[in-house]
C-alpha positions in Angstrom: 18.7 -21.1 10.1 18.4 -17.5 11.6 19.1 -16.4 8.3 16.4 -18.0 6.0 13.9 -16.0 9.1 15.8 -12.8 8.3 15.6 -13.4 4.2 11.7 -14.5 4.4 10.8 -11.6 7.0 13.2 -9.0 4.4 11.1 -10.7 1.2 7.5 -9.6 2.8 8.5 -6.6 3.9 10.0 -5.3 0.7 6.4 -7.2 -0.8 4.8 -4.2 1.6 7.3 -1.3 0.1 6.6 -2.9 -3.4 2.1 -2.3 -2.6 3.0 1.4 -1.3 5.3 2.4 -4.5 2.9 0.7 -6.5 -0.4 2.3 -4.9 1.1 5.8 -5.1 2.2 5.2 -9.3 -1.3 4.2 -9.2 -3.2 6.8 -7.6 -1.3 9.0 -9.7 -2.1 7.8 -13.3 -6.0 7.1 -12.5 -6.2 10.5 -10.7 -4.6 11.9 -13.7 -5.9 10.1 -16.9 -8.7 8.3 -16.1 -10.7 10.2 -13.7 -10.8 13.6 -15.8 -14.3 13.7 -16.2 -15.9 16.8 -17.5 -18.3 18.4 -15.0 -20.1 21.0 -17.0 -21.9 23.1 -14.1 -19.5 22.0 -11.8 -16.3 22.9 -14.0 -14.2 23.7 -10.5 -14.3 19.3 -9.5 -13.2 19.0 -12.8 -9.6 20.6 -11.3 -10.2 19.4 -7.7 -11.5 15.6 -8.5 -8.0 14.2 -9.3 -6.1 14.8 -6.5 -9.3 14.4 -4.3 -9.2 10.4 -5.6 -5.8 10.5 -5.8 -5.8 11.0 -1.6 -8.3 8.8 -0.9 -7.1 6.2 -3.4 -3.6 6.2 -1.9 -4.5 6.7 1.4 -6.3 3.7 1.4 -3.8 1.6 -0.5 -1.3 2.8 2.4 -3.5 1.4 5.2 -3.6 -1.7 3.2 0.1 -1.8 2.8 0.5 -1.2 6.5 -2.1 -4.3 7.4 0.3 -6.0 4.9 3.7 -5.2 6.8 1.9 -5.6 10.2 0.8 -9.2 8.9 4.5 -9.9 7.6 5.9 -8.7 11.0 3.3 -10.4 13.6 3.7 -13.9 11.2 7.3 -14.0 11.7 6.9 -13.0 15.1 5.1 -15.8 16.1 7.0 -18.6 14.1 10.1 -17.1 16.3 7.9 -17.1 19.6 6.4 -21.0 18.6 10.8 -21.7 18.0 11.7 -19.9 21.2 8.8 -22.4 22.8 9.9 -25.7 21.7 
């Protein structure tokens, strides 16, 4: 029984890995590709922009990934705690 909480705790934790690997890839391609917007006057954001959104973008994704672990970990948590009560 102890090992179907360790298997579904491991399964949303490597779901919260899986939202940071995939937030960086992202912030990475849409900093890169689709955010190259030409500037004109402002030719220097042109260079700057990308990895600009790419830090907020990712920083943001990891917060969210990290409300998604501490979910996974305080859920578990508390089915153990409601066990350990009956």
């Amino acid at each position: 029984m102890k090992f179907i909480w360790y298997l579904h705790f491991a399964f949303r934790a490597l779901i919260s890995v899986a939202v940071l690997i995939g937030s960086a890839v992202l912030a990475y391609v849409s900093g890169r590709y689709l955010f190259a917007i030409p500037f004109g006057y402002f030719a220097f954001l042109e260079k700057v922009w990308p990895q600009v959104f790419m830090f907020i973008w990712f920083l943001f994704l990891f917060v969210l990934s990290l409300f998604f672990a501490y979910a996974a970990v305080r859920s578990v948590l508390n089915e153990w705690q409601s066990k350990i009560e009956l």
